[in-house]
N, C-alpha and C positions, 0 to 999 in steps of 0.2 A: 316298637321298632322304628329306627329314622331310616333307613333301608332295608328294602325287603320284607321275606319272611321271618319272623319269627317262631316258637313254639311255647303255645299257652296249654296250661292246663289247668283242671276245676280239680275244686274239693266238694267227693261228695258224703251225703249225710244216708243216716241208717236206711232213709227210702230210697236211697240212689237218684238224690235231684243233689244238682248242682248249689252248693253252700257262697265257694268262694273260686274266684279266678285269679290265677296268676300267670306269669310269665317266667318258664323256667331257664333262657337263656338270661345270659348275663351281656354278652357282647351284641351290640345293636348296627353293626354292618354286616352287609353279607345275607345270604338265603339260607335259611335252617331248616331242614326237610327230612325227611322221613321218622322221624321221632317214636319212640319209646320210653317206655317206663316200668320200671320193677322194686314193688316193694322186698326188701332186704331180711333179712333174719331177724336183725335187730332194731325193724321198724324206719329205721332210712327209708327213703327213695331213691330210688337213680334213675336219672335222665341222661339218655343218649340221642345225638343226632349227627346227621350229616351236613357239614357247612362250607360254602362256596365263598371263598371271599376273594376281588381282584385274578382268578387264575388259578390260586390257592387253596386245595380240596381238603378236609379235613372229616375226622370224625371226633365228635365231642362229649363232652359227660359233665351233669354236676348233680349232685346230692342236696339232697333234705335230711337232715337229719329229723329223728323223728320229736323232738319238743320245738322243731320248725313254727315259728308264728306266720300264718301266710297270710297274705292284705293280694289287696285287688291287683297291687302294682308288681309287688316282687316279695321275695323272702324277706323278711325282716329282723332275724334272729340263725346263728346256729346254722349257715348254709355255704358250703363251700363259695370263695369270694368269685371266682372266676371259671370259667368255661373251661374244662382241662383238656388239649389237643392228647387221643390216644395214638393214633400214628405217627409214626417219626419218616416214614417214607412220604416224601411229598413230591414225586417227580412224577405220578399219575392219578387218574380217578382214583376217588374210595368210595363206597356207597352201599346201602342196604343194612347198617347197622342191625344188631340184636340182641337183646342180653339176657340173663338168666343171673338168679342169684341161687348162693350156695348155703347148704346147712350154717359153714362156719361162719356166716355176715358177711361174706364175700359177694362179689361178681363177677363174669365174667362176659365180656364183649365180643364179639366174633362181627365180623364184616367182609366185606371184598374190595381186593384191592387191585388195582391194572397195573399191569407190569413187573409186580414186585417180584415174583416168583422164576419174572423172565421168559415168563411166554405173555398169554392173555389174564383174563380175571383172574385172581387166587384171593385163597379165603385166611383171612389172616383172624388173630386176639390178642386180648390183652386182659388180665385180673385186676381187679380193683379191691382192695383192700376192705373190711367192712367200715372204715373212716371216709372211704369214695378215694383214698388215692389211689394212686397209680403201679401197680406192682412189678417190679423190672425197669431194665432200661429201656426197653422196646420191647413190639409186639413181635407173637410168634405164629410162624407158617402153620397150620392145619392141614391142609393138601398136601400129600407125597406126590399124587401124578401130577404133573406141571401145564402137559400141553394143551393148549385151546381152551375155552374158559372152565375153572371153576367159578359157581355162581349163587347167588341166591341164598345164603346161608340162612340157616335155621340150629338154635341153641337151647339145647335142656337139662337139667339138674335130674341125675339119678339118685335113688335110694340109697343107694349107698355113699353119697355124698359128693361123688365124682359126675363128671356132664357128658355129654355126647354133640358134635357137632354135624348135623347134616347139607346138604348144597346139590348142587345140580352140578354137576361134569358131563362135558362135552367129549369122551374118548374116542370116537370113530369118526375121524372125519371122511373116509370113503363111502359112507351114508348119510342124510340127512337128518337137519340136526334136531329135527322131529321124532327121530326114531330113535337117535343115540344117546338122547339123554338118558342120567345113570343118576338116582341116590345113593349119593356114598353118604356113608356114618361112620363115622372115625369118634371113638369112647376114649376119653383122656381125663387124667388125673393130675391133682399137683401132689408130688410127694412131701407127706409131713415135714419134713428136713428141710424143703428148697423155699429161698425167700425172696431170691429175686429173678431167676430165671428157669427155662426148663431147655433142655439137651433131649437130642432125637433119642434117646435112652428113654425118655420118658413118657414118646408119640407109637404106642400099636398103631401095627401096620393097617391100612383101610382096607375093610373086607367090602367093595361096590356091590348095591345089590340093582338087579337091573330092572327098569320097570316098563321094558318089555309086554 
């Protein structure tokens, strides 16, 4: 990196030591932070992170596909060329990335976004294809309740092939927000048919369970 952070990661061997190091951003301004990674269906990798550049918040992704030749420096073969921005809302924070991959070699990314929902935090996605691209023209809202933050998202792959997103909601603001926080899970699916976007037809309603 010639500023900042970057995000490095190892390859490791059957005994779980570190083989080889690399660097899985491609863009070398800016702070890259909180980072993940999820092996895919189909042996890809993907990397997500959060990136600060100039005022400019983003969240980011790129893949390894899996005949990837890795070296010390960076990918060297077979690796998506450039750092692929998943939000297209860029008028607030994003941050807390997470991903999960799907039966079909898919992904999917879930995060929190400020303001976008039009109150405080909300928990936004987006799919990625099993190639690592990008699926839709934008990402799509999570959260039905709006006010005061949704936060902290957390994302997993069900058995039956569909994912569930969980987060922290703040509902009661006449109590402290020690007491009111809520894990909601909202279980969503892409329907076989849709290729590039999903319709609130497609988001069950969130049943909050409260943790109380």
């Amino acid at each position: 990196m010639k500023n900042g952070f970057g995000i490095g990661a190892a390859m490791l061997d059957g005994n779980g030591f570190a083989s080889k190091t690399f660097t899985a951003n491609k863009a070398t301004t800016g702070n890259m932070l909180n980072p993940k990674a999820k092996l895919m269906a189909n042996k890809n990798t993907v990397f997500v992170w959060q990136c600060s550049v100039a005022g400019t918040h983003g969240i980011y992704t790129r893949v390894a596909k899996a005949a990837t030749t890795r070296t010390t420096s960076d990918y060297t073969t077979n690796v998506s060329g450039i750092d692929v921005r998943l939000n297209t809302y860029a008028k607030g924070l994003v941050a807390d990335p997470v991903v999960t991959a799907l039966a079909d070699g898919s992904a999917v990314v879930a995060w929190a976004s400020y303001g976008q929902d039009g109150s405080m935090w909300g928990i936004y996605a987006r799919k990625l294809n099993p190639s690592g691209a990008v699926a839709g023209k934008s990402e799509f809202k999570v959260n039905q309740y709006t006010q005061y933050n949704q936060r902290k998202p957390a994302v997993a792959t069900l058995a039956d092939g569909n994912f569930v997103v969980a987060w922290i909601s703040e509902q009661d603001a006449q109590i402290t927000v020690l007491t009111c926080m809520r894990a909601c899970i909202r279980r969503l699916a892409f329907p076989s048919r849709m290729k590039s976007r999903l319709t609130p037809a497609h988001l069950p309603a969130i049943r909050p369970t409260s943790l109380r």
